[in-house]
C-alpha positions in Angstrom: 0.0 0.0 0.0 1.3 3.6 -0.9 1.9 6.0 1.8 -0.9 9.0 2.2 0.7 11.8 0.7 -1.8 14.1 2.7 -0.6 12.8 6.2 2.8 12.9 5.5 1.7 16.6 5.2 0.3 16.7 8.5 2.4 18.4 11.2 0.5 16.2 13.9 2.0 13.1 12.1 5.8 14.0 11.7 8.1 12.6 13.1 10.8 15.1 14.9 13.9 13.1 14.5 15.7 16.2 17.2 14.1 14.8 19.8 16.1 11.8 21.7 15.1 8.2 21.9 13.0 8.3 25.1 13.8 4.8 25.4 17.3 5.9 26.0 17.1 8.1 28.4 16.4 8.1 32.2 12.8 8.8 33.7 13.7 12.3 35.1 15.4 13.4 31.7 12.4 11.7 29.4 9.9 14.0 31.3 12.1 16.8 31.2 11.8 16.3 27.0 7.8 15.9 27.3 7.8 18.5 29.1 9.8 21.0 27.2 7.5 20.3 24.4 4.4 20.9 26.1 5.5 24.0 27.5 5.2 25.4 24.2 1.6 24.9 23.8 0.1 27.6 25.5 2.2 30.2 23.8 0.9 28.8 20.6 -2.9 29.0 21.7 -2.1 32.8 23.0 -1.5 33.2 19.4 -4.8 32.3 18.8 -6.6 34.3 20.7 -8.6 36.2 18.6 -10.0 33.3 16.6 -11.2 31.9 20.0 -12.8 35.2 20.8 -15.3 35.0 18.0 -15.9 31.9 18.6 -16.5 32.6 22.7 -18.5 36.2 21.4 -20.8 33.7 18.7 -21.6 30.3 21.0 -22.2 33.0 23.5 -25.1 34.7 21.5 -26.7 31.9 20.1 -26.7 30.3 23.5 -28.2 33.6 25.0 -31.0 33.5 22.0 -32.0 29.7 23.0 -29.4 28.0 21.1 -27.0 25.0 21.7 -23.8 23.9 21.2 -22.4 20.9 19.7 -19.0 19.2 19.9 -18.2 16.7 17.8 -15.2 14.8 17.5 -13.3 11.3 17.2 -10.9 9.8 19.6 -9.0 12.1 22.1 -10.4 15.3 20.5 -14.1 13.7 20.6 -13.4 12.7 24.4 -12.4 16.0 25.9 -15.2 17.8 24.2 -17.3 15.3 25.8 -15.6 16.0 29.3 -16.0 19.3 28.8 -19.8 19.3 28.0 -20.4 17.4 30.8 -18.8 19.8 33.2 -20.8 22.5 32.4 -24.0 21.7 34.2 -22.5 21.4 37.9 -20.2 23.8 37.0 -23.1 26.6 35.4 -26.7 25.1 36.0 -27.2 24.7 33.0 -29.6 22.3 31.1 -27.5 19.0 30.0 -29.2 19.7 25.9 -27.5 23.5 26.0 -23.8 21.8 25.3 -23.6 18.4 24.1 -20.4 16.4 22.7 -20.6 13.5 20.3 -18.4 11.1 19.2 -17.5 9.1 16.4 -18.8 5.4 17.4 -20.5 6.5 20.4 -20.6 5.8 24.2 -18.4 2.9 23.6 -15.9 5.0 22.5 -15.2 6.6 25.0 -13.4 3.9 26.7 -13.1 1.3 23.8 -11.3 2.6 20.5 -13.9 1.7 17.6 -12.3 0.9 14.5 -13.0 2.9 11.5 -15.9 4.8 13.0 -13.6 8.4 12.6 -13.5 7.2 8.4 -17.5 7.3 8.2 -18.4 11.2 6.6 -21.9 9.5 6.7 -22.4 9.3 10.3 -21.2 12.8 11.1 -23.7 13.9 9.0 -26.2 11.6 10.6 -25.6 12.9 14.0 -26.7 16.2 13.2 -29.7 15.2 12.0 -30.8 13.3 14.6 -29.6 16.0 16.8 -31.6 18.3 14.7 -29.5 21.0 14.1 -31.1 24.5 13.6 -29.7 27.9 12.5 -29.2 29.0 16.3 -27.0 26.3 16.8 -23.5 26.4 16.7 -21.4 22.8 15.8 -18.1 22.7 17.4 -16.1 20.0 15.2 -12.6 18.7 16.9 -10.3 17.0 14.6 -6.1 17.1 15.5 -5.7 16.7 11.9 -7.9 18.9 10.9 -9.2 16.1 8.3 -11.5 13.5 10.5 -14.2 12.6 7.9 -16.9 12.4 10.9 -16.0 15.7 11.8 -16.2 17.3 7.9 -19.2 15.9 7.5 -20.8 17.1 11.0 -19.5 20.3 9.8 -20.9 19.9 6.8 -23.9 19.1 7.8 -24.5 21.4 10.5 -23.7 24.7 8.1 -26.2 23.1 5.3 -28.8 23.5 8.3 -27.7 26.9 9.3 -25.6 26.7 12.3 -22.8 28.3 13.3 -19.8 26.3 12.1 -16.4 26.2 14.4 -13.2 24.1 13.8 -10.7 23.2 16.3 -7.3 21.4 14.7 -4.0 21.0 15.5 -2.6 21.7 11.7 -1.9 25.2 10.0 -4.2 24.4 6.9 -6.6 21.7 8.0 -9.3 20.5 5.9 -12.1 21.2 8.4 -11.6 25.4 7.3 -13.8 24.1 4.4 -16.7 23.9 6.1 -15.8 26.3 8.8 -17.3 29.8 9.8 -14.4 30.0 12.1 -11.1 28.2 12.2 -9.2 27.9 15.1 -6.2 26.2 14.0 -3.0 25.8 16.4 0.1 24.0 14.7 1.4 22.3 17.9 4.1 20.5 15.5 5.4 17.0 16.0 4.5 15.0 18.9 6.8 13.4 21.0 5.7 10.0 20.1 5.1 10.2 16.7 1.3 10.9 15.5 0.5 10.2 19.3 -1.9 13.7 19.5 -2.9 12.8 22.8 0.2 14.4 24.3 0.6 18.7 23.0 -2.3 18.7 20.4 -4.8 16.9 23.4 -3.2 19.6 25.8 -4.1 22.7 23.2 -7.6 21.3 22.2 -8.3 20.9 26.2 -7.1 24.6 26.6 -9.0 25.8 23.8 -12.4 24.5 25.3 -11.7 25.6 28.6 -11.7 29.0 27.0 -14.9 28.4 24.6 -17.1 26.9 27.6 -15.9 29.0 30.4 -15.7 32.5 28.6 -19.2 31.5 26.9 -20.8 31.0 30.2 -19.0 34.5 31.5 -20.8 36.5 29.3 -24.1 34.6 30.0 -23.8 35.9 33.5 -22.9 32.8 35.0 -20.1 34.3 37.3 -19.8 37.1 39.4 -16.7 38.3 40.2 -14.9 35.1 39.2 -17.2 33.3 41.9 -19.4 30.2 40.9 -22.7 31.9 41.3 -24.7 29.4 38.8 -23.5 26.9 40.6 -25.4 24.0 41.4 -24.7 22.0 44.5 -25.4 18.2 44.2 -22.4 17.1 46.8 -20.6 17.6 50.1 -18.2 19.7 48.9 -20.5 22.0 46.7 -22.6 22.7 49.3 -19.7 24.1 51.4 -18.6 25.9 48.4 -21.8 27.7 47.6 -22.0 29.2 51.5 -18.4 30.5 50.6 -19.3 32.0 47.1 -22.3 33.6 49.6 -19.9 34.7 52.4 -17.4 35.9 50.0 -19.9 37.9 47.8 -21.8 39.6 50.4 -19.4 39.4 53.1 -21.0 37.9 56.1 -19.9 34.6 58.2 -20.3 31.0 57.0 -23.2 30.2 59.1 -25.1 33.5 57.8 -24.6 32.3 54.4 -25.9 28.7 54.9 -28.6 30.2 56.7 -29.7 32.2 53.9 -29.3 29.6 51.6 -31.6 27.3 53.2 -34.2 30.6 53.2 -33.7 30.5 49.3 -33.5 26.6 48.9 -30.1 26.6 47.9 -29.7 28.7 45.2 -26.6 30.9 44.9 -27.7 33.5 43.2 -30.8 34.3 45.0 -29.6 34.4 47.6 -26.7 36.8 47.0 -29.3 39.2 45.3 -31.8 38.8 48.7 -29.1 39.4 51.0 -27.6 42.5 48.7 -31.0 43.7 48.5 -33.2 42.7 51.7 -35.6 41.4 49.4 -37.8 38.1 49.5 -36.4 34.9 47.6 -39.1 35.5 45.2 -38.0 39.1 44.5 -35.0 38.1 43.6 -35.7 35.4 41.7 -38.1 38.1 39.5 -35.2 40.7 39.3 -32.6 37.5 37.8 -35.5 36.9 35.5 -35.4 40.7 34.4 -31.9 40.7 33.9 -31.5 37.0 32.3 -29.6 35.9 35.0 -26.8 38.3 35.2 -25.9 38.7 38.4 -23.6 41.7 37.9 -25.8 43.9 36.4 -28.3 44.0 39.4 -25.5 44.7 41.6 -24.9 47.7 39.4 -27.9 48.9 39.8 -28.4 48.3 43.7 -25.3 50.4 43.5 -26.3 53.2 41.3 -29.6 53.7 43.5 -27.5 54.1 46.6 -24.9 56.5 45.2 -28.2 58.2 44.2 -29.6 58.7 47.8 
């Protein structure tokens, strides 16, 4: 069989023949080469930053307007955009349909590699369907290459329906721009283990969503001042860290915040709002409604009122 001209193209599939023989070289000194390489990742992301912004300022509007996000990817890339779906509803509140993560071959691959299922252009399409894709959507595909057929055709798909079309790659010219409003393409070079894009292309991929996710959730008023305020405490240790985000926001002792929780059945943001403003749970709850949730702007206007007095 001949060689694949393309992917001898691919930076994510060279092989960096500067790099020593890990095999040869002590533990301490074979990390020390790992991590030298990976150290360069997030200067190459930083580089990237204002593709990532218009992708953060257009997941964010669509999601404001009722939208949802999609992520769809195969092996690594697939998995960590399905990790970082699933973090955003303990981490935000936020319904489990508003960011969703697919992956070529399904549940099973997430711990299983299934053979062949990243070749099918087919079933990326198919996904979209049966996810029924609108215009207000926005389909995240995640391909290190940059040429996952899945993913082209989930992009493909998803901007044939309307949606918002973002790519995520790990190549300088990936094929993915094709069917891509915006590209966000971050040539992390030649892994240390050849074509192994778990290692620096999984690490800028993983930064990359952190950004998308996080900053997208920002400007839906899900923080206030960098505290969890959406947050929705299921455990232990989120209970204890909601009565801190309400001790720290409205400065008053742990066991005033956990009372005032329990007066507004747990949720952060009420009570921050009823304790700012001496209103009832239900007050506040009307004025988050008012402002769609952003937390920030009724603490603006609490304090314009009062500089007014």
């Amino acid at each position: 069989m001949e060689p694949d001209k393309t992917i001898e193209r691919l930076l994510t599939e060279a092989w960096d023949r500067t790099i020593p023989s890990l095999e040869t070289l002590g533990t301490v000194d074979m990390l020390k080469v790992m991590n030298a390489g990976d150290q360069t990742v997030p200067l190459l992301v930083r580089d990237h930053l204002a593709e990532i912004a218009e992708a953060v300022d257009a997941i964010s509007d669509r999601l404001r307007r009722g939208g949802r996000m999609f992520y769809v990817g195969a092996g690594t890339s697939g998995r960590l955009g399905i990790l970082d779906a699933a973090e955003c509803p303990p981490t935000f509140n936020t319904d489990p349909a508003m960011v969703q993560a697919f992956i070529a071959g399904g549940p099973a691959a997430l711990v299983h590699a299934v053979e062949g299922a990243e070749d099918s252009v087919e079933a990326g399409q198919a996904q979209m369907h049966e996810a029924d894709v609108h215009p207000q959507d926005v389909v995240v595909g995640l391909s290190a290459s940059g040429r996952t057929p899945f993913v082209l055709g989930a992009l493909a798909e998803g901007r044939r329906r309307g949606a918002c079309t973002v790519s995520v790659s790990a190549n300088a010219d990936p094929e993915v721009k094709e069917f891509s409003d915006i590209v966000i393409a971050i040539p992390t070079g030649a892994e240390v283990i050849m074509g192994s894009t778990r290692l620096k292309a999984g690490t800028a991929t993983k930064l990359v969503l952190n950004m998308l996710t996080t900053a997208a959730m920002v400007r839906l008023g899900k923080t206030y001042r960098n505290l969890m305020v959406d947050l929705k405490a299921t455990n232990y240790k989120l209970v204890d860290r909601s009565r801190r985000i309400v001790m720290l926001a409205l400065e008053i002792d742990y066991d005033a915040a956990a009372a005032l929780l329990d007066h507004c059945e747990q949720e952060v943001k009420t009570a921050i709002v009823a304790g700012l403003l001496k209103v009832s749970p239900d007050s506040a709850r009307g004025l988050l409604r008012q402002q769609q949730g952003a937390l920030a702007a009724i603490v603006k206007g609490a304090e314009a009122i009062s500089g007014n007095l």
